[in-house]
KEKE-3310 file (N, C-alpha, C; in steps of 0.2 Angstrom, whole numbers, plus 5000, padded with zeros to 4 digits):
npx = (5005:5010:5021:5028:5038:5035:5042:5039:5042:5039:5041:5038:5031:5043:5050:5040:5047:5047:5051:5058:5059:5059:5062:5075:5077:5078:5068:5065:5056:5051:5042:5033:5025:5009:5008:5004:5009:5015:5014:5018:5014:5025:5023:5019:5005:4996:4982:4978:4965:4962:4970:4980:4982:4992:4997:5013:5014:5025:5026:5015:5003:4991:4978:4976:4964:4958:4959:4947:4951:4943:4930:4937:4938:4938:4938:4938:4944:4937:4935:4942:4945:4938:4945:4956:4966:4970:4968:4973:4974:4988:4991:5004:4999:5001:4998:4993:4995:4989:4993:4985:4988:4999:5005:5015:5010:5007:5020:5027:5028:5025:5015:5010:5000:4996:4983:4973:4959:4950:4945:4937:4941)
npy = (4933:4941:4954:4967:4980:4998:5013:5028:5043:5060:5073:5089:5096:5091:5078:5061:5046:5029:5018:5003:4988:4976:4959:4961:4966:4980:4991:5008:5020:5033:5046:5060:5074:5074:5063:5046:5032:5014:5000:4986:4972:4962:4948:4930:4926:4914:4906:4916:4928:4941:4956:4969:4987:4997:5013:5020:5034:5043:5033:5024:5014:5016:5009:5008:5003:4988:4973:4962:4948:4935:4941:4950:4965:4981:4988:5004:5014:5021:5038:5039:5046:5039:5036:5039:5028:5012:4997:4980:4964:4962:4957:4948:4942:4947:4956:4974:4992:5008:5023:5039:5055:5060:5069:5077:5075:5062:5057:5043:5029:5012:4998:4980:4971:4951:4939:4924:4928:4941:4956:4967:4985)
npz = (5053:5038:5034:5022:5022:5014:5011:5007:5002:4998:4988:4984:4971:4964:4963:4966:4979:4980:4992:4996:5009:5008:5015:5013:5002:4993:4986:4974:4969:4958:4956:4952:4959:4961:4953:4951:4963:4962:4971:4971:4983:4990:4994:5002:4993:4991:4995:5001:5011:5014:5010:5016:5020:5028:5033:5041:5054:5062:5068:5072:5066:5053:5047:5029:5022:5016:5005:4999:4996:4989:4984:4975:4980:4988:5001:5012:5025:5037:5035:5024:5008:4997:4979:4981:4988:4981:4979:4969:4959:4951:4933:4935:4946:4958:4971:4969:4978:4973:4974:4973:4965:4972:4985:4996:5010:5008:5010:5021:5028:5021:5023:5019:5025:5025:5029:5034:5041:5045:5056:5058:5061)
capx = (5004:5016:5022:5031:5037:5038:5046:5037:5045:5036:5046:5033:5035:5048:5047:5041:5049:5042:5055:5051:5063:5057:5067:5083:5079:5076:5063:5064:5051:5052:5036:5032:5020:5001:5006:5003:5012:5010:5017:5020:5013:5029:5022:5013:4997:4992:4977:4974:4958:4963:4978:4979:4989:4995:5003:5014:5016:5026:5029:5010:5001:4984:4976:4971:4961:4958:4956:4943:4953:4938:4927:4941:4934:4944:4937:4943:4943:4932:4940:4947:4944:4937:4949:4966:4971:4966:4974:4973:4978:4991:4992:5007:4996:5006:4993:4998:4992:4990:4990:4985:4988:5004:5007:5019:5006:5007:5027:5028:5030:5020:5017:5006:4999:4989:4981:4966:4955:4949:4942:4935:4948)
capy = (4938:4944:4960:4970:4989:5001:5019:5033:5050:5064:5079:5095:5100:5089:5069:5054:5042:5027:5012:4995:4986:4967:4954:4962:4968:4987:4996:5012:5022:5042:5049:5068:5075:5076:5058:5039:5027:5006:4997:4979:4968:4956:4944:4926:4930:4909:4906:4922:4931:4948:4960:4976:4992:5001:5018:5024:5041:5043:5023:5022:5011:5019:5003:5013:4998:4981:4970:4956:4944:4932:4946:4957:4972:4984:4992:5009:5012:5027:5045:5039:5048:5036:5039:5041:5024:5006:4987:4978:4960:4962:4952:4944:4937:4950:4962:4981:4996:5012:5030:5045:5061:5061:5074:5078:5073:5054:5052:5041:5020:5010:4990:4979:4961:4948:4935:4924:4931:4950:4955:4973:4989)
capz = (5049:5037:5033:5018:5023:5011:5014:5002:5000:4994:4987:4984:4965:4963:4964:4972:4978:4984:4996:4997:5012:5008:5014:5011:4995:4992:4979:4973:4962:4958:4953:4951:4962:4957:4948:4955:4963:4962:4975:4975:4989:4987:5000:4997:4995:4989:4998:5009:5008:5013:5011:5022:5019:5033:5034:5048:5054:5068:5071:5074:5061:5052:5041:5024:5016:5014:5000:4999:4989:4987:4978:4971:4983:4990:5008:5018:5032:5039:5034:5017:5004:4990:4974:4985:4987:4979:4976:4965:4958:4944:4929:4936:4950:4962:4972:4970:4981:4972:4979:4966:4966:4976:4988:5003:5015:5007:5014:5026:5027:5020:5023:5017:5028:5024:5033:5031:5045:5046:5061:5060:5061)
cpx = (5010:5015:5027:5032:5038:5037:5041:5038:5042:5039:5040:5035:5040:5048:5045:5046:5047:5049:5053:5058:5058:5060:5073:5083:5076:5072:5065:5061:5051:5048:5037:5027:5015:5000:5004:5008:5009:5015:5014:5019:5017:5029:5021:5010:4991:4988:4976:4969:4958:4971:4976:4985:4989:4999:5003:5017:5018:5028:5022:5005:4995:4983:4972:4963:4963:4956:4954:4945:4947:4933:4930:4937:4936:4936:4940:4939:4940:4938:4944:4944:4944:4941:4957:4971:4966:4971:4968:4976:4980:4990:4998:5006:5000:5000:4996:4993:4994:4990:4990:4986:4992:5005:5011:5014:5008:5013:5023:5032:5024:5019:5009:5006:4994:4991:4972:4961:4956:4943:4941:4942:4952)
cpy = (4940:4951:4962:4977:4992:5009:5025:5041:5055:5069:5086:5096:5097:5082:5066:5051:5036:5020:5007:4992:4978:4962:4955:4967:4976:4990:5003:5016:5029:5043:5057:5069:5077:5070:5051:5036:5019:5005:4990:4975:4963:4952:4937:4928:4922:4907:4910:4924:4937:4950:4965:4981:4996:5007:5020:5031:5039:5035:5021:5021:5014:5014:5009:5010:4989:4979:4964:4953:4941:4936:4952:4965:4975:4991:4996:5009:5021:5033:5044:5040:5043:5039:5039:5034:5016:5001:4983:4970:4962:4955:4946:4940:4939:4958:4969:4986:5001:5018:5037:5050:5064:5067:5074:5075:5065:5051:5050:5033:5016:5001:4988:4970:4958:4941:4930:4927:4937:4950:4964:4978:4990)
cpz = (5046:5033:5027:5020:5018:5014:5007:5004:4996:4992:4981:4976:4962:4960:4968:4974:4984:4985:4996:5000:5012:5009:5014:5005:4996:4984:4978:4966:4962:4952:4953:4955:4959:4952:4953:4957:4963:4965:4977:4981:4986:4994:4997:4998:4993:4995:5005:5007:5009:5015:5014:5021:5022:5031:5041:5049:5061:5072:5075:5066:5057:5045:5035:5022:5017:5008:5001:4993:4985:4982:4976:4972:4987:4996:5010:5021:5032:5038:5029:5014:4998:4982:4974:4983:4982:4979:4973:4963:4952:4941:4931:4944:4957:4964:4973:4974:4977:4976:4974:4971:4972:4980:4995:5008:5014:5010:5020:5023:5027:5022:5020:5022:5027:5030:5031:5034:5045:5052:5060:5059:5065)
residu = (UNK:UNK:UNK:UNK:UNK:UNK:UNK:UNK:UNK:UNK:UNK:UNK:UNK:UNK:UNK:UNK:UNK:UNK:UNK:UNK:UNK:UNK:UNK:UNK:UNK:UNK:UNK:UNK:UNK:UNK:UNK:UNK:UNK:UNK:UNK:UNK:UNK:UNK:UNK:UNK:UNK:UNK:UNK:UNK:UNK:UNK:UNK:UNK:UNK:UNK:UNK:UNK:UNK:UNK:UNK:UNK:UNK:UNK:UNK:UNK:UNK:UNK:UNK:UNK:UNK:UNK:UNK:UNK:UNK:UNK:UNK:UNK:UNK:UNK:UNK:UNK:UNK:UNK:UNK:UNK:UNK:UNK:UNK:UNK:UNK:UNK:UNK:UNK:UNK:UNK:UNK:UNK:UNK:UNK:UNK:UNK:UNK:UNK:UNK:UNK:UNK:UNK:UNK:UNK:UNK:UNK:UNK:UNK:UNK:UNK:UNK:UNK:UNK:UNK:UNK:UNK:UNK:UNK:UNK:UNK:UNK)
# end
């Protein structure tokens, strides 16, 4: 399984700002609150069948979603609110996870893993 973390900062009335710690390399994207963020799965992703995007709170994992590569179909997971988050294959062939409608609740650290095997939540 691999993994990407990214770090999102929510600032109330303020900014976002969203971290990406990949490899070495670092992201960073400053939103407004009440607007979107897209975040990059910079993983491979040739020939996987599902990506997965985890938030953690506190250093304990909570899967938001999956994405069923094969029929470009994006599953949550119980208690998410349909509209919050989604993914996506960009045009550059590079899957992103959105999160609308930004709010201090949505800090934390985000990751994203694929694999070709999904086994339930």
């Amino acid at each position: 399984m691999l993994r990407a973390p990214v770090l999102l900062l929510v600032f109330l009335a303020l900014v976002t700002q969203v971290s990406s710690n990949m490899e070495g390399d670092r992201m960073s994207i400053t939103r407004a609150a009440g607007s979107s963020a897209v975040i990059p799965c910079d993983l491979p992703t040739q020939n996987i069948k599902y990506i997965h995007w985890y938030k953690f709170q506190e250093g304990i994992p909570r899967r938001l979603l999956y994405y069923d590569v094969s029929y470009s179909k994006v599953v949550l997971e119980s208690g998410i609110s349909p509209g919050k988050y989604h993914c996506y294959e960009g045009t550059d062939k590079i899957y992103k996870f959105v999160i609308s409608s930004l709010q201090e609740s949505d800090s934390g650290v985000y990751h994203c893993a694929v694999w070709e095997k999904h086994i339930g939540s």
